[in-house]
DSSP file (Angstrom, degrees, kcal/mol; ACC not computed):
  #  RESIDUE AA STRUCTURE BP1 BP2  ACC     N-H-->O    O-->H-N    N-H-->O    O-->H-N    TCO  KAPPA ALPHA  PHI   PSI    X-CA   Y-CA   Z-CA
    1    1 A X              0   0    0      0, 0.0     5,-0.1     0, 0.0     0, 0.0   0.000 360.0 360.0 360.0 -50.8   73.1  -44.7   88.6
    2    2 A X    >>  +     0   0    0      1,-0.2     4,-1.5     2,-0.2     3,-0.6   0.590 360.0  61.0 -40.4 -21.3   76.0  -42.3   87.8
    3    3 A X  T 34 S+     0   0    0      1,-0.3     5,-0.2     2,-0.2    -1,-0.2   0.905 104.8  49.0 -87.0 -45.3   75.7  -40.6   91.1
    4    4 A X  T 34 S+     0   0    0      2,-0.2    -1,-0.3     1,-0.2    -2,-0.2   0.065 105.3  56.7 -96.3  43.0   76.3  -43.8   92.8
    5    5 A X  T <> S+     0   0    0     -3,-0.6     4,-2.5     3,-0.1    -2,-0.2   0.633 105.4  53.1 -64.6 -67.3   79.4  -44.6   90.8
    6    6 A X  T  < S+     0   0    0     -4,-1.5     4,-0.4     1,-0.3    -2,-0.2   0.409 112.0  43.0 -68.2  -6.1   80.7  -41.7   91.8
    7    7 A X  T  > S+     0   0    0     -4,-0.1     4,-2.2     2,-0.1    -1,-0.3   0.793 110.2  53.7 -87.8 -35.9   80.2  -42.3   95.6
    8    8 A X  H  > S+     0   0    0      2,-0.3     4,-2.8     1,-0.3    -2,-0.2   0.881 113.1  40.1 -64.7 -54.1   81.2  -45.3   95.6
    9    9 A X  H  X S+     0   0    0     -4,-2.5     4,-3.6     2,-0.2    -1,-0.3   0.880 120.6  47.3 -43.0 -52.6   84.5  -44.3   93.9
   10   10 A X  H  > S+     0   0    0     -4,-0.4     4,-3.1     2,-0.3    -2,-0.3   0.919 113.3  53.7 -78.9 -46.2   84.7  -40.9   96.3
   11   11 A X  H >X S+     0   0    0     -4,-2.2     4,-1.9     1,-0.3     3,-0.6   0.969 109.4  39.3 -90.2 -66.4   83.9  -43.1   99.3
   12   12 A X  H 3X S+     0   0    0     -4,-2.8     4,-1.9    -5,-0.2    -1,-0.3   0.939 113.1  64.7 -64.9 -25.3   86.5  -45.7   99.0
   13   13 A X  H 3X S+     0   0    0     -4,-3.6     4,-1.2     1,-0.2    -2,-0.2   0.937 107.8  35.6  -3.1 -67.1   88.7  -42.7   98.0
   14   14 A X  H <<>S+     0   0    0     -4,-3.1     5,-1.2    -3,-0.6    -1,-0.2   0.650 116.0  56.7 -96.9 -20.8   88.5  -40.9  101.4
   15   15 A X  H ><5S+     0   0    0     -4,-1.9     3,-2.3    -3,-0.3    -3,-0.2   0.963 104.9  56.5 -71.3 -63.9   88.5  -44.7  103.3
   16   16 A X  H 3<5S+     0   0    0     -4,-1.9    -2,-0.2     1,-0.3    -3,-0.1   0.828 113.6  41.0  -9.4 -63.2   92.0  -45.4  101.3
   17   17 A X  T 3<5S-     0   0    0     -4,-1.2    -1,-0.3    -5,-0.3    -2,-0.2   0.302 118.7-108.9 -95.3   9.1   93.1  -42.3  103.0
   18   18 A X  T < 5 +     0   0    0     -3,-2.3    -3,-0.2    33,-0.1    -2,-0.1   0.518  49.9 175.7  87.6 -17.2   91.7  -42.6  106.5
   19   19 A X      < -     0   0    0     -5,-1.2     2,-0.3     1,-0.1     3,-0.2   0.268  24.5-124.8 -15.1 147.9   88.8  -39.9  106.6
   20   20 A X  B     -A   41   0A   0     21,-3.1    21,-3.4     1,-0.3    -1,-0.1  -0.912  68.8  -4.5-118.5 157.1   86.9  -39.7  109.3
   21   21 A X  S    S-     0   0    0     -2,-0.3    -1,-0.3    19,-0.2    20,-0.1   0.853  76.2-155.8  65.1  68.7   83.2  -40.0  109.9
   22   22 A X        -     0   0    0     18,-0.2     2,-0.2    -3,-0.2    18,-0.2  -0.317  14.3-172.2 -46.7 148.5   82.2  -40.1  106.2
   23   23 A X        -     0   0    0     16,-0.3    16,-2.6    -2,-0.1     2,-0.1  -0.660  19.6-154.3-156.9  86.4   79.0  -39.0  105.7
   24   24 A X  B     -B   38   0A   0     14,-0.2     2,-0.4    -2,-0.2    14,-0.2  -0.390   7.3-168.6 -96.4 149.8   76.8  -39.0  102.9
   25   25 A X        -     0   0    0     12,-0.9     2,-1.1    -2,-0.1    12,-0.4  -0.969  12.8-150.6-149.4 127.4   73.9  -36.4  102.5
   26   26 A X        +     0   0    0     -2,-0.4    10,-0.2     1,-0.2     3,-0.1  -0.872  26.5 171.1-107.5 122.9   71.0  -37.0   99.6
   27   27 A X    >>  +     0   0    0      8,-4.4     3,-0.9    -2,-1.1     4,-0.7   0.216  34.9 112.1 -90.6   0.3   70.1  -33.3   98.9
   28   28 A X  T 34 S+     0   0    0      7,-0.4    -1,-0.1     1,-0.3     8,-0.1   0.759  79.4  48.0 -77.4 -11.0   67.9  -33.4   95.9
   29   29 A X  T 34 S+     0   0    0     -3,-0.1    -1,-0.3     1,-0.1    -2,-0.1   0.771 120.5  45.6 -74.5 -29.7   64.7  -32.4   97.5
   30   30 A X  T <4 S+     0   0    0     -3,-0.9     2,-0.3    74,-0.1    -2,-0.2   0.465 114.4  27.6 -95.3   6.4   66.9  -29.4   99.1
   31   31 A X     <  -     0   0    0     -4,-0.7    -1,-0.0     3,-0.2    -4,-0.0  -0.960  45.1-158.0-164.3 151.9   68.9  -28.0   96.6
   32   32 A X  S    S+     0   0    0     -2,-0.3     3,-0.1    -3,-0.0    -4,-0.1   0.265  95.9  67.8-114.3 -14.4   68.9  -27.5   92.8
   33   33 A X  S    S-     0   0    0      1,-0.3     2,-0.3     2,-0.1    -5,-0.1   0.951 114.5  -5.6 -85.3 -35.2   72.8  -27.1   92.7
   34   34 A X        -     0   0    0     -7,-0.2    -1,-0.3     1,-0.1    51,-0.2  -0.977  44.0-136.1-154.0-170.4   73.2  -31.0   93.8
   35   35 A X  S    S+     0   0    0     49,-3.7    -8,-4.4    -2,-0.3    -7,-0.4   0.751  83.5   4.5-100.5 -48.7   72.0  -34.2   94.7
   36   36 A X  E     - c   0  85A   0     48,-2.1    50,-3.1   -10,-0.2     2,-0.3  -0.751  55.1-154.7-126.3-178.5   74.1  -35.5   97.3
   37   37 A X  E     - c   0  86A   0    -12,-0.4   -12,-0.9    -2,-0.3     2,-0.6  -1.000   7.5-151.9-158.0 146.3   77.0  -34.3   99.3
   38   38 A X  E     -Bc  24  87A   0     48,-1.4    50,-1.2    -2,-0.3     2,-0.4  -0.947  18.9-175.6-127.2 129.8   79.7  -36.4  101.0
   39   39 A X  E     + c   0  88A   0    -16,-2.6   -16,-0.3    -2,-0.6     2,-0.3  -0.976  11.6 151.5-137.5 143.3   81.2  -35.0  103.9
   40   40 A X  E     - c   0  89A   0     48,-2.3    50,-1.2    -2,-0.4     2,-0.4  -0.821  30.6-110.0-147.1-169.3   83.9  -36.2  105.8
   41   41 A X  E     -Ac  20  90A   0    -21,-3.4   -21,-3.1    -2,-0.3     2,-0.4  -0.949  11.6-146.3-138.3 136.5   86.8  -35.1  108.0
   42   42 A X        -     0   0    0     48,-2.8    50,-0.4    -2,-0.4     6,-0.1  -0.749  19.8-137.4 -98.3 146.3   90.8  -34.8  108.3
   43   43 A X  S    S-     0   0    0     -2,-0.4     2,-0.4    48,-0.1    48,-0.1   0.809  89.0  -7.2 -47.9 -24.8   93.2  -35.2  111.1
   44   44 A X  S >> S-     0   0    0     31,-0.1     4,-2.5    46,-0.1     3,-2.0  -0.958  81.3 -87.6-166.9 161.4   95.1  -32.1  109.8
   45   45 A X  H 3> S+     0   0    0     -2,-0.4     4,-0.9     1,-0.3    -2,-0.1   0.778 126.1  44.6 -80.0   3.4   95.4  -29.8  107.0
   46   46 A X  H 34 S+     0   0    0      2,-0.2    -1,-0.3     3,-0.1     4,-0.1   0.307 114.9  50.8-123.0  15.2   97.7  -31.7  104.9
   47   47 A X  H X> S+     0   0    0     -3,-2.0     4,-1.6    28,-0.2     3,-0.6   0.738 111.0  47.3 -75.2 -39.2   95.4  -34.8  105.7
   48   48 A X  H >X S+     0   0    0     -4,-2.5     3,-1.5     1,-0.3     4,-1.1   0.941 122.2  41.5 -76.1 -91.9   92.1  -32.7  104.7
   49   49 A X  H 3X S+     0   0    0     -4,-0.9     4,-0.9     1,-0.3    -1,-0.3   0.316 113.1  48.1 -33.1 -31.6   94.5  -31.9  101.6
   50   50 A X  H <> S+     0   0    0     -3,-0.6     4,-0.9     2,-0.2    -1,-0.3   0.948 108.4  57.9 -54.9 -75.8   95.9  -35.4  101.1
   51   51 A X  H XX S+     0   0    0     -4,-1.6     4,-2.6    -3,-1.5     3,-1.0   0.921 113.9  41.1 -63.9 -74.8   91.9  -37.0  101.4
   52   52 A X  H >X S+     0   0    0     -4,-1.1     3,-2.1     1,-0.3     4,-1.0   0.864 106.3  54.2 -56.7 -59.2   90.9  -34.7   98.3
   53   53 A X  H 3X S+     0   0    0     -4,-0.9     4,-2.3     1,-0.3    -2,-0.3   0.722 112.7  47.6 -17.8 -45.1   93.8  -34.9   95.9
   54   54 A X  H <X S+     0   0    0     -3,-1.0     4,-1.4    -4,-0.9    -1,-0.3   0.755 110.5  55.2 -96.6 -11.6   93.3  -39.1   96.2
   55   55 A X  H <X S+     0   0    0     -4,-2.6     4,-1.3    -3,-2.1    -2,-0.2   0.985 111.8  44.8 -35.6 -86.6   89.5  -38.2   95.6
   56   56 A X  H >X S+     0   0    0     -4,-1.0     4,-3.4     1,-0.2     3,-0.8   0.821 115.6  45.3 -18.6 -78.0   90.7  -36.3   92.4
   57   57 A X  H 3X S+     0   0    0     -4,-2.3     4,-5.6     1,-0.2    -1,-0.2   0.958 112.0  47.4 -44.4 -71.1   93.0  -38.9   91.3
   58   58 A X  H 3< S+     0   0    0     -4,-1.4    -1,-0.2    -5,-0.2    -2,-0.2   0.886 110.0  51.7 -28.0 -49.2   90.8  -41.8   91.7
   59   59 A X  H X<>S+     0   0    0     -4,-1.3     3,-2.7    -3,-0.8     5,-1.4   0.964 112.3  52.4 -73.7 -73.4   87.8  -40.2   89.9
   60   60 A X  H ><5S+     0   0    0     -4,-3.4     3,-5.3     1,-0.3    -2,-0.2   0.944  95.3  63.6 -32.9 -52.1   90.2  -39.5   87.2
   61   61 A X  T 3<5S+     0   0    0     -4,-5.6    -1,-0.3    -5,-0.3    -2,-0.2   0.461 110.9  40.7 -66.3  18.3   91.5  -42.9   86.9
   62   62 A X  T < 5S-     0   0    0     -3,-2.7    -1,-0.3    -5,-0.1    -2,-0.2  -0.146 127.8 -97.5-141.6  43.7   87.9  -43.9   85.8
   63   63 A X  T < 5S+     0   0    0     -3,-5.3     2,-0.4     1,-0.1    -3,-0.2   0.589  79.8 133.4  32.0  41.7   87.4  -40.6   83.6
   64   64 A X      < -     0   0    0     -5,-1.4    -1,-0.1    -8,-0.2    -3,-0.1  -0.909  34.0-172.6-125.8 114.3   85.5  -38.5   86.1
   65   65 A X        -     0   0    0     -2,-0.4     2,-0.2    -6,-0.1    -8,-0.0  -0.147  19.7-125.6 -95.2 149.0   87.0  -35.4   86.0
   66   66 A X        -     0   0    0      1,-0.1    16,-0.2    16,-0.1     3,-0.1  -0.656  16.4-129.6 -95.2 161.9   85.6  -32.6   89.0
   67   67 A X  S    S-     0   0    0     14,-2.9     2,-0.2     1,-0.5    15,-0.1   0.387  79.0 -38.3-103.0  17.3   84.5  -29.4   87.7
   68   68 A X  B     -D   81   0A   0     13,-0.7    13,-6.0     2,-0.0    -1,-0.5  -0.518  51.4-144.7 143.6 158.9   86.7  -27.8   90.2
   69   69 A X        -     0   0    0     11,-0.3     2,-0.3    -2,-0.2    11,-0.2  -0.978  18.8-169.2-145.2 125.9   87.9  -28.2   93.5
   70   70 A X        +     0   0    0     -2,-0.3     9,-1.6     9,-0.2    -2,-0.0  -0.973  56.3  50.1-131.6 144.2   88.6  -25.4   95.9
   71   71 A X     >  +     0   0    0     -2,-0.3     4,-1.4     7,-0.2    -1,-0.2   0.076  63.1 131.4 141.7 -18.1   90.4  -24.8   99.5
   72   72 A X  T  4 S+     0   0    0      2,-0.2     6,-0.1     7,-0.2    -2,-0.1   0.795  71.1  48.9 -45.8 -28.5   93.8  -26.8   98.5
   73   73 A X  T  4 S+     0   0    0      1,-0.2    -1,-0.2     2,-0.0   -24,-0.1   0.914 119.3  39.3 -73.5 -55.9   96.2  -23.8   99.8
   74   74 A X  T  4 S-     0   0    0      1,-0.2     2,-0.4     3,-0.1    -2,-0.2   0.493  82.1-162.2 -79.4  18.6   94.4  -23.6  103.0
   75   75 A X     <  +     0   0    0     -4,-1.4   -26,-0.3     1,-0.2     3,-0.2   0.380  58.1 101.6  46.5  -3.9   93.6  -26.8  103.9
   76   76 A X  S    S+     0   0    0     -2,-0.4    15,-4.0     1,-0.3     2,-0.3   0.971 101.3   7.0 -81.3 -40.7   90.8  -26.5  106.7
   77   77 A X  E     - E   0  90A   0     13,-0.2     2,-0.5    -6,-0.1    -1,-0.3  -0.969  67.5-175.5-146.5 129.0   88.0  -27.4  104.1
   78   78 A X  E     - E   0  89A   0     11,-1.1    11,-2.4    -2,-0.3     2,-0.2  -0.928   9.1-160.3-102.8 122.0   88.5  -28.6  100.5
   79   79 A X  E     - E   0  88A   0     -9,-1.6     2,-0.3    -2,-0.5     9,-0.3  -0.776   6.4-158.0 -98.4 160.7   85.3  -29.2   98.1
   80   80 A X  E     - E   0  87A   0      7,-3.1     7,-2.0    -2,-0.2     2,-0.4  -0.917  15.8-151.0-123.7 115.4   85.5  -31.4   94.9
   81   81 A X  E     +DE  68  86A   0    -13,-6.0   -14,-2.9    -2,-0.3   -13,-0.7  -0.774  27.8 163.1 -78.9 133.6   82.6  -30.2   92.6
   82   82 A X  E >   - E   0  85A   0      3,-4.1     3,-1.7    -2,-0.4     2,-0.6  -0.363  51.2-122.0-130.2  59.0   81.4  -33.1   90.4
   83   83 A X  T 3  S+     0   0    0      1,-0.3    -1,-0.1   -49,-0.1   -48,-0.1  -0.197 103.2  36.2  60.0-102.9   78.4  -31.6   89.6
   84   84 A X  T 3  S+     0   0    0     -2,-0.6   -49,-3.7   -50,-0.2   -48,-2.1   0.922 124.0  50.4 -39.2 -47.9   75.7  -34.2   90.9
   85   85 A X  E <   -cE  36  82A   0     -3,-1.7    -3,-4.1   -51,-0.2     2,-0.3  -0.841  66.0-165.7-115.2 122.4   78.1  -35.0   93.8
   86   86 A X  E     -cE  37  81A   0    -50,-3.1   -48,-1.4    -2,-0.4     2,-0.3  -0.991   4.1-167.6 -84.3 128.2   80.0  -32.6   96.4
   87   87 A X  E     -cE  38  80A   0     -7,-2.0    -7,-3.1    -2,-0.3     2,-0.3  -0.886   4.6-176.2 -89.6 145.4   82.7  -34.0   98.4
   88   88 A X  E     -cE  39  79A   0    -50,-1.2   -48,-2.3    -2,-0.3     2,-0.3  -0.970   2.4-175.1-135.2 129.3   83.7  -31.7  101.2
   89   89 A X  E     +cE  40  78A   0    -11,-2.4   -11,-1.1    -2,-0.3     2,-0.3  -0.738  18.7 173.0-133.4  94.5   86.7  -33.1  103.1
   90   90 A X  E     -cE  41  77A   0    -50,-1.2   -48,-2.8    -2,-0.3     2,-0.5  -0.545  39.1-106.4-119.1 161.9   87.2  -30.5  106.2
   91   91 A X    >>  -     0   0    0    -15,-4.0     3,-3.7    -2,-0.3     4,-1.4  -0.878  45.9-104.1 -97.7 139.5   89.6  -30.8  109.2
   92   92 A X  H 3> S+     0   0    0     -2,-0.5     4,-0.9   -50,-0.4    -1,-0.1   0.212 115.1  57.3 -97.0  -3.0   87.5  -31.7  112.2
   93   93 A X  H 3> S+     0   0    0      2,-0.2     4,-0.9     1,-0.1    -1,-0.3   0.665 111.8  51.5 -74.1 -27.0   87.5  -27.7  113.9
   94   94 A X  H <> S+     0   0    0     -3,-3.7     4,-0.7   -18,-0.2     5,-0.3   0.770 108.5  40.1 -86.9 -36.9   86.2  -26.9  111.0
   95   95 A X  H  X S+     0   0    0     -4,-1.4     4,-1.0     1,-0.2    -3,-0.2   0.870 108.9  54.7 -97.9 -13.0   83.6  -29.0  110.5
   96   96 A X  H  < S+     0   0    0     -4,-0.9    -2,-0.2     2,-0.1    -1,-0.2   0.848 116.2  48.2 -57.5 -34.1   82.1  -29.1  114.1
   97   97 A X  H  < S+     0   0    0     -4,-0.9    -3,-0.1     1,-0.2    -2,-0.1   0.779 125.1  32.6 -71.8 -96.1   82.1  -24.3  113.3
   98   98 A X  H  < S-     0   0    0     -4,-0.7    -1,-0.2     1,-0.2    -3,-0.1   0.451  88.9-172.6 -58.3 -20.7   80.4  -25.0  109.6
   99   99 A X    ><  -     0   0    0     -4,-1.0     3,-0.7    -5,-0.3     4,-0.5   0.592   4.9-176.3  21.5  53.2   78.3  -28.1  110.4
  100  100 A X  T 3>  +     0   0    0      1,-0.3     4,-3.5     2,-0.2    -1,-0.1   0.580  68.0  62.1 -25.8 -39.6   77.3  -28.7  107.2
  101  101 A X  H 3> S+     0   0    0      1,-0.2     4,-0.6     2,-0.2    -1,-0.3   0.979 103.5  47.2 -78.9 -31.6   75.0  -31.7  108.3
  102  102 A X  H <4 S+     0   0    0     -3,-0.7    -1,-0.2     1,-0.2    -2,-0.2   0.560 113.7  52.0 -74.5   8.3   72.8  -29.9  110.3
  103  103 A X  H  4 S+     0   0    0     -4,-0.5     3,-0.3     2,-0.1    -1,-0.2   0.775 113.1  34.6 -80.4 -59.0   72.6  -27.6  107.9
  104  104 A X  H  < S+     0   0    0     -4,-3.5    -2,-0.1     1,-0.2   -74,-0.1   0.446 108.5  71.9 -91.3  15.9   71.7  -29.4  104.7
  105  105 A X  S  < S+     0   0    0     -4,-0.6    -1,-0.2    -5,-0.1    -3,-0.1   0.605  70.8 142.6-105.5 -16.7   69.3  -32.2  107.0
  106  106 A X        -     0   0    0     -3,-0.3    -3,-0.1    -5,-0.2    -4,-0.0   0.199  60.6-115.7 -19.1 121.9   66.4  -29.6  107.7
  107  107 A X        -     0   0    0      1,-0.1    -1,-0.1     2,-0.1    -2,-0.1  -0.476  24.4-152.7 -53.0 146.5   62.9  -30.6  107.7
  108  108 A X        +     0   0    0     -3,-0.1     2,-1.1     2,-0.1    -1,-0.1   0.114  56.1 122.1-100.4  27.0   61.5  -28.7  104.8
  109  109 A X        -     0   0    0      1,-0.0     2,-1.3     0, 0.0    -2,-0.1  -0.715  68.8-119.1 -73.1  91.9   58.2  -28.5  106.1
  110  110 A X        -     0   0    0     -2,-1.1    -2,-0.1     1,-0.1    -1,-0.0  -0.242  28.1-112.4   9.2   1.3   57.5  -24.8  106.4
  111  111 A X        -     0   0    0     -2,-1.3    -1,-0.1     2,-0.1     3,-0.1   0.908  19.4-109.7  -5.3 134.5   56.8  -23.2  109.5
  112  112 A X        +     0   0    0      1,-0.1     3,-0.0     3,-0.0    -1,-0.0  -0.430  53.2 152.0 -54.4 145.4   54.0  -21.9  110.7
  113  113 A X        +     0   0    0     -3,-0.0     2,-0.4     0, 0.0    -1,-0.1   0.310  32.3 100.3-146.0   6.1   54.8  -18.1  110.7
  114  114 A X        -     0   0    0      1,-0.1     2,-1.0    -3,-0.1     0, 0.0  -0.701  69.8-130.7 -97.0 151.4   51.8  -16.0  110.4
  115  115 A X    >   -     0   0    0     -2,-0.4     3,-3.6     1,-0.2    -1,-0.1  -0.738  14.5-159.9-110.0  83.4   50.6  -14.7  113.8
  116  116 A X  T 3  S+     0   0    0     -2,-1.0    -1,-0.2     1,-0.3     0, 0.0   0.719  81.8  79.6 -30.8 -63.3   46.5  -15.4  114.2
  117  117 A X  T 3         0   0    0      1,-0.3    -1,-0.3     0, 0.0    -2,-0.0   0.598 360.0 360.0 -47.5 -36.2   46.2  -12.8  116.8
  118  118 A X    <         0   0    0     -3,-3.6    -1,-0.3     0, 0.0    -2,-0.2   0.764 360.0 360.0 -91.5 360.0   46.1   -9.9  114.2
């Protein structure tokens, strides 16, 4: 229930500020560090930089504080950790190079990898 407070919040956040492509990612079968992970993209590095800051602020103004946020000098990609929740707010070169969704959407079905022949 908390987790989707805190999208909900992050989400109109980053719509306030114009984000693009918003993107929500439920990780909890894939990761132990969180559950979901919100990624979305800025026009520019002081949009990307803009996007997170009114994350921050927001989340504050209903006394949920991040447990850090990093990437604010350089602008290309900014996280806000809130534990349960990442937001990742990247400028849009940056997030086509890291692709983050096809990264954290992987079947986790095993592959076969053992080679009968031997």
């Amino acid at each position: 229930m908390q987790n989707e407070k805190v999208i909900k919040i992050a989400v109109a956040a980053l719509e306030d500020l114009k984000a693009k492509n918003i993107e929500i990612i439920d990780v909890t079968e894939k990761s132990s560090v969180t559950d979901f992970m919100v990624v979305c993209s800025g026009t520019s590095k002081r949009h990307v930089m803009s996007i997170a800051g009114n994350v921050e602020d927001e989340l504050k103004l209903q006394s949920i504080n991040a447990i850090g946020s990093e990437g604010h000098k350089g602008g290309d990609w900014v996280i806000v950790d809130l534990s349960d929740v990442v937001i990742h707010v990247l400028t849009e070169e940056a997030r086509e190079l890291y692709d983050l969704e096809k990264l954290w959407r992987f079947d986790m079905q095993p592959e076969k990898i053992i080679d009968e022949s031997v």
